[in-house]
GUMIVEX-503694 format. One record per residue (C-alpha): y, z, x negated. Coordinates in nm, 4 decimals, always signed. Layout:
// residues N
        y        z        x
        Y        Z        X
...
//
This chain:
// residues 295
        y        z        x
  +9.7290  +8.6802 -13.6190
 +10.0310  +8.8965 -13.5340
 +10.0395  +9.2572 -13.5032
 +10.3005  +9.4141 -13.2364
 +10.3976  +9.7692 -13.3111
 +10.1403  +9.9609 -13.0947
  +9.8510  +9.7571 -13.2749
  +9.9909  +9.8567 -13.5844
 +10.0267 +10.2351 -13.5470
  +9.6717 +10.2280 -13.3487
  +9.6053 +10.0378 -13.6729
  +9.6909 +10.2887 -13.9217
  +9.5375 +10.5928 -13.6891
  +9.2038 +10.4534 -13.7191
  +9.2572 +10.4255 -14.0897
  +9.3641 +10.7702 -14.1336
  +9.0328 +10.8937 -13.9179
  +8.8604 +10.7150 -14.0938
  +8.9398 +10.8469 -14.4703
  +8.9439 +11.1471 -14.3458
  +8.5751 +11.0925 -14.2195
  +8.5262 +10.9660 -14.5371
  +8.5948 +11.2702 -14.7167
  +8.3957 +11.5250 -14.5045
  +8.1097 +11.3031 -14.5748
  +8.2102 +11.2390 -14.9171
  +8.3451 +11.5490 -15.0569
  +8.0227 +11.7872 -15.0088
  +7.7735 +11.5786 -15.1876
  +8.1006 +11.5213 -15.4842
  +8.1393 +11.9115 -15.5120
  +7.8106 +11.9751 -15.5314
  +7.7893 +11.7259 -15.8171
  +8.0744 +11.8771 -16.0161
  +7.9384 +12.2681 -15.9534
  +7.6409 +12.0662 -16.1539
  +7.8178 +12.0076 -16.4314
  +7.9584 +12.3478 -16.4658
  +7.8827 +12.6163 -16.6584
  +7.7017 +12.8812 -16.3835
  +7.8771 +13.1703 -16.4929
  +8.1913 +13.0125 -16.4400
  +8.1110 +12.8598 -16.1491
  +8.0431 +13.2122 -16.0034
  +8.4146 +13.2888 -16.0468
  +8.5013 +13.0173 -15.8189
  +8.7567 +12.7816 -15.7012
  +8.5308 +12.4650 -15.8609
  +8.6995 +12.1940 -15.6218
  +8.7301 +11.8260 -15.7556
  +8.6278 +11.8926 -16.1267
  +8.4407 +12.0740 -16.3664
  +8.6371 +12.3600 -16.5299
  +8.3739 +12.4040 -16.7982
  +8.1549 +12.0782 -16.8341
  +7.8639 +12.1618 -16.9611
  +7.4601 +11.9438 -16.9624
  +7.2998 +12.2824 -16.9786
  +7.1904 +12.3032 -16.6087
  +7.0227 +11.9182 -16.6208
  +6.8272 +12.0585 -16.9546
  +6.6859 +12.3080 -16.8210
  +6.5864 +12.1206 -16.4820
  +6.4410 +11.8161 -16.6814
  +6.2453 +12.1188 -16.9644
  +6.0941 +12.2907 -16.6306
  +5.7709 +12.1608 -16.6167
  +5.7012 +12.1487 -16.2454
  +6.0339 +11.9664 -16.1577
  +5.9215 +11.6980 -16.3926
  +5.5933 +11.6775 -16.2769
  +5.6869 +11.6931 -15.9172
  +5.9845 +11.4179 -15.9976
  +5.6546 +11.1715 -16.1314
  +5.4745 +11.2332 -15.7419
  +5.7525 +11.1967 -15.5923
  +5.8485 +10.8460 -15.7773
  +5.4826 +10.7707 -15.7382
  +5.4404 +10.8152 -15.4042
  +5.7565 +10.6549 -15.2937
  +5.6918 +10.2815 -15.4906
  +5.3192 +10.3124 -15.3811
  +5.3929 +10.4413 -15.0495
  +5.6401 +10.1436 -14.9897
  +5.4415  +9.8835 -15.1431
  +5.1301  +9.9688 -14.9142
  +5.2606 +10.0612 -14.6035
  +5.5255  +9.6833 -14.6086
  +5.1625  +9.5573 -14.7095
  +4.9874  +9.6652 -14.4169
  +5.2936  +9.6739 -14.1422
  +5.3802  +9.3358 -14.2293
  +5.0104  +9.2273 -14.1907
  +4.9549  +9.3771 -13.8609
  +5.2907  +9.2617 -13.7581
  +5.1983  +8.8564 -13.8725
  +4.8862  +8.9234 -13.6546
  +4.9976  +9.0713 -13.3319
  +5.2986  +8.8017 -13.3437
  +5.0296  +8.4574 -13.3109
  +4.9759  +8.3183 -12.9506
  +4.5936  +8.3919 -12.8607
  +4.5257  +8.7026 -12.9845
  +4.2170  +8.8902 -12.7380
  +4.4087  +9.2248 -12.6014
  +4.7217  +9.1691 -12.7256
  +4.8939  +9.3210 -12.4704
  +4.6865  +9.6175 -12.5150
  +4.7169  +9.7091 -12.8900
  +5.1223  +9.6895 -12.8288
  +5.0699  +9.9459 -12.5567
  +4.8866 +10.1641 -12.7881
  +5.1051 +10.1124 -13.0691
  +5.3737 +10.2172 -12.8124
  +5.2414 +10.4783 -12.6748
  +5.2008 +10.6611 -13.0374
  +5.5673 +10.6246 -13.0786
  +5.6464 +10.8707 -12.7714
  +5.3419 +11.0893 -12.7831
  +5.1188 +11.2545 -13.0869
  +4.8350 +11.4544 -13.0982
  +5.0146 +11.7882 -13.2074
  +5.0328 +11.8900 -13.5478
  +4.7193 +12.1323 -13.5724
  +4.4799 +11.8338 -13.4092
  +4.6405 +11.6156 -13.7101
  +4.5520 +11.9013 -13.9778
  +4.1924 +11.9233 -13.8430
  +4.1476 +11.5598 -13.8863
  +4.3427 +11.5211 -14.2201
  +4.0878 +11.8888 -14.3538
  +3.7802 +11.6861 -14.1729
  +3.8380 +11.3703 -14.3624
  +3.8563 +11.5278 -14.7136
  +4.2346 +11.4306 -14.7582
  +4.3884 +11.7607 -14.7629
  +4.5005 +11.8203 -15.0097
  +4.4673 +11.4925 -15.2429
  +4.7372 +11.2308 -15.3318
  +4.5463 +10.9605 -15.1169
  +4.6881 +11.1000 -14.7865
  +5.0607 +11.1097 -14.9290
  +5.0194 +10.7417 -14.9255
  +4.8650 +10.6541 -14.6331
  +5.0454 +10.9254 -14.4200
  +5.2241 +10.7100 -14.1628
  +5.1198 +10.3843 -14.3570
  +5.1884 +10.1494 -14.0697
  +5.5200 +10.2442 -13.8710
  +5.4977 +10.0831 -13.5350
  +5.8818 +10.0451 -13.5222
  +5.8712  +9.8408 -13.8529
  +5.6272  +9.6767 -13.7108
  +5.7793  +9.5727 -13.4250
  +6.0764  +9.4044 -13.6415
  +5.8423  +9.2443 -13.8319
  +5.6814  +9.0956 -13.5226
  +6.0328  +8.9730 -13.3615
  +6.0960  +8.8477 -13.7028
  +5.7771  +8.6481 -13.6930
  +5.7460  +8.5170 -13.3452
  +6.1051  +8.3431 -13.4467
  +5.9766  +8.1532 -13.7134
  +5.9340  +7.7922 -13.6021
  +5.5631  +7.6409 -13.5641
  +5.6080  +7.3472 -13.7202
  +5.6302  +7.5875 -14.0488
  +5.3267  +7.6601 -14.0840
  +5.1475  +7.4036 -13.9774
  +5.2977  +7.2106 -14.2957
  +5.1349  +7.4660 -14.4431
  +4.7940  +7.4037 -14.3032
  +4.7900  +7.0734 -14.3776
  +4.8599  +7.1352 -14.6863
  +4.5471  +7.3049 -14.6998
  +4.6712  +7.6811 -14.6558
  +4.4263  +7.9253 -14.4690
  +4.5823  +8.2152 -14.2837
  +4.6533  +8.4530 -14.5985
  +4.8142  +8.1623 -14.7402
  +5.0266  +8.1380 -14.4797
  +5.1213  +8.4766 -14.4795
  +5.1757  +8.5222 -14.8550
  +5.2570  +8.1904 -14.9787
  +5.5107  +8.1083 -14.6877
  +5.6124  +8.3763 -14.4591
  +5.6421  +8.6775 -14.6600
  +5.9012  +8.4895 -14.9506
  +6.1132  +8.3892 -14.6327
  +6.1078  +8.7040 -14.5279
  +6.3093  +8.8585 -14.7976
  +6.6051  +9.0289 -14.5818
  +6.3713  +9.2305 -14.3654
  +6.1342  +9.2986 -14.6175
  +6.4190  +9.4713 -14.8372
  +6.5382  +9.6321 -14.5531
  +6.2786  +9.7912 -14.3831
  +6.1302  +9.8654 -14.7318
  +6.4980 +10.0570 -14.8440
  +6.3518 +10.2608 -14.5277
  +6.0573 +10.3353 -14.5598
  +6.1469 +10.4297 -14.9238
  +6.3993 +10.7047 -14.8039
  +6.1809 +10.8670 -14.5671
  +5.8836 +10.8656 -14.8353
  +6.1678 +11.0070 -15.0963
  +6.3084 +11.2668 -14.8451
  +6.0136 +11.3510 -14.7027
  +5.9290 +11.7227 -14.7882
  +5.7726 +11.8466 -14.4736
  +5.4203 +11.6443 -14.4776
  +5.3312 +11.8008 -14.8387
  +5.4194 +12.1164 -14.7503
  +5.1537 +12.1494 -14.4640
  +4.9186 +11.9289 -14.6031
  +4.9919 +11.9654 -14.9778
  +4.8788 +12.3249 -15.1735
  +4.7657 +12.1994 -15.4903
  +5.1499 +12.2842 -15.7179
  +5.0401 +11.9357 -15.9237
  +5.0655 +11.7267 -15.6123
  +5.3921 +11.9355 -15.4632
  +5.6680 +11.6163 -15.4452
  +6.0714 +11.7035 -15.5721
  +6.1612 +11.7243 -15.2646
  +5.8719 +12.0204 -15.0908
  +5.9813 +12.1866 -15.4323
  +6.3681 +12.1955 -15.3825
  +6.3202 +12.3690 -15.1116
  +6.0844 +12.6418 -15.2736
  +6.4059 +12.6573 -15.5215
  +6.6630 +12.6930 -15.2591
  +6.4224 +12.9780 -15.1266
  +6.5590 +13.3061 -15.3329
  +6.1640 +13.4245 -15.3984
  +6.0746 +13.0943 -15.5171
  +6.3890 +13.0025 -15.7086
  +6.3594 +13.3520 -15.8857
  +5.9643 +13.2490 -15.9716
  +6.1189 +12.9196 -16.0737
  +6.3764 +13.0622 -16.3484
  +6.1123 +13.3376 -16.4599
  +5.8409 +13.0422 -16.5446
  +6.1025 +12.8499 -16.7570
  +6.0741 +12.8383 -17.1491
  +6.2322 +13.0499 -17.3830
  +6.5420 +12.8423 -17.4571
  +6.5599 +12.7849 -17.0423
  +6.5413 +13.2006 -17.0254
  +6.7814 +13.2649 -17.2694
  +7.0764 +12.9424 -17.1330
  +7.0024 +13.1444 -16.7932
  +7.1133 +13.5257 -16.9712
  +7.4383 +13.3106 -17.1370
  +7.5364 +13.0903 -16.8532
  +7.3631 +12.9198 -16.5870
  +7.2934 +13.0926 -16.2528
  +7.0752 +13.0233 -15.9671
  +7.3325 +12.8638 -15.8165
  +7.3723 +12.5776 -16.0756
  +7.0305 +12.5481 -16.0813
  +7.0371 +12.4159 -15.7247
  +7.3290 +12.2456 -15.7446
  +7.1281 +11.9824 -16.0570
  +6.8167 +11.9821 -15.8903
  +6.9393 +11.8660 -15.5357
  +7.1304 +11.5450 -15.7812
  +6.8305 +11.5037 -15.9345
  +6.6289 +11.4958 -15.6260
  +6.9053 +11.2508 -15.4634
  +7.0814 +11.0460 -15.7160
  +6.8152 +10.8034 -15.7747
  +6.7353 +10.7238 -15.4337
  +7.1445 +10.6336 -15.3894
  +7.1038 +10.3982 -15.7140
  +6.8863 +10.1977 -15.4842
  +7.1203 +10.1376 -15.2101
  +7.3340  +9.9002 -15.3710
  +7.1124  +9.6948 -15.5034
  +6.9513  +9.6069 -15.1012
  +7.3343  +9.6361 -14.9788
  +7.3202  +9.2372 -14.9427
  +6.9981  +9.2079 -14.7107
  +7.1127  +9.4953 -14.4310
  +7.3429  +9.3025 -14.2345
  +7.0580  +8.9746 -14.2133
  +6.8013  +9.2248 -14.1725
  +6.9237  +9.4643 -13.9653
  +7.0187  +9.1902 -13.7115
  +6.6390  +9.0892 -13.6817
  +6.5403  +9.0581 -13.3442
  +6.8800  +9.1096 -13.1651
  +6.9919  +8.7901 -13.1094
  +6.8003  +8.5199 -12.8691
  +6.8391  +8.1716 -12.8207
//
């Protein structure tokens, strides 16, 4: 294919947009790495741009010797794999069921499921229900907070429906009841959307800082993420640096500052989470394309 001149300099405009997109997006997250790495005092003299000027590990000691960053780091890692896990469980099951021909009110559990997507309750109705069940408060409602996410769902069931028939009834007369079906059949051919919509769900469990914070007094059960932002908070970040040990105490007199202290606990709060992404990369375009396309 042969480029005239216009295509070429429209060509290299969209290029040049497009690094310099690139490195907005980029460069905040990169800087806010290096100021990480940096001693805090001279951080605070500025001009920290694309490297540290004094590399020091002292910051990420003191996060990972603070014992409620570590503890929240374990709910947060626990609720995102069993979060994930549960909720793919249950969407996926719902999904497999509302996607078979013959189902009684079929029509009218999709309209409900719909209808919760554009319209809720309120937030204080939600808290009265959450106190009245005896889940305030506990671990048990991080997990099943939003376990079955209708839009998931609703992939899942597209992704179903084009399965062809004569799959599983192999599988039947092979002998396979209905949870045989599903787990022995569907769900290992459904690896692309499964990985996808469970990279998802696993962000918003990860990120999700606002549920535990209404729901979620109890300081053992507070995830990274509901306790980053007590940090970023001046009160709670000065609470933070007067709670840490003596070694903490006296790195914070020689060096580190409050803002340092942000700077490694927002990369420890995100880093791991972006170690995921490649590793799904090769499912997103399969499973992102679920449903769009109809013969």
């Amino acid at each position: 294919m042969k480029f005239n001149f216009s295509d070429k300099v429209m060509q290299t405009i969209i290029y040049c947009l497009l690094i310099v997109l690139a490195f907005l997006t980029f460069y905040p997250f990169w800087n806010s790495l290096v100021i990480s790495f940096n001693t805090g005092s001279d951080t605070s003299t500025g001009g920290i741009t694309f490297w540290p000027r004094s590399f020091t590990l002292e910051n990420y000691e003191i996060v990972f010797k603070e014992k409620r960053i570590f503890n929240a780091y374990l709910v947060t890692i626990a609720r995102t794999v069993i979060g994930t896990l549960v909720s793919m469980f249950f969407t996926a099951l719902f999904a497999y069921g509302l996607s078979k021909k013959g189902i009684v009110f079929k029509k009218g559990y999709m309209i409900i499921c719909i209808v919760t997507m554009y319209f809720s309750g309120g937030l204080i109705p939600y808290f009265v229900l959450v106190y009245n069940l005896n889940l305030y408060n506990t671990f048990t409602f991080l997990i099943i907070h939003g376990l079955v996410n209708v839009y998931n769902m609703i992939i899942f069931r597209t992704f179903f429906q084009e399965l062809p028939d004569g799959l599983e009834e192999s599988a039947r007369i092979d002998g396979c009841s209905n949870f045989g079906v599903f787990f022995r059949i569907v769900l290992p051919i459904s690896g692309p959307v499964v990985a996808t919509l469970a990279l998802f769900t696993a962000v918003g469990l990860w990120n999700d800082w606002f549920t535990p914070a209404v729901f979620i007094s109890n300081q053992d059960l507070i995830p990274l993420q509901t306790l980053l932002v007590q940090i970023v908070n001046a009160g709670q970040t000065a609470t933070l640096i007067a709670n840490l040990n003596t070694y903490a105490a006296s790195a914070v007199q020689n060096s580190v500052t409050v803002k340092a202290l942000q700077m490694a606990t927002m990369m420890v709060a995100t880093l791991p989470i972006l170690f995921v992404y490649p590793f799904l990369q090769k499912y997103f375009v399969k499973g992102a394309l679920v449903g769009s396309l109809k013969e």
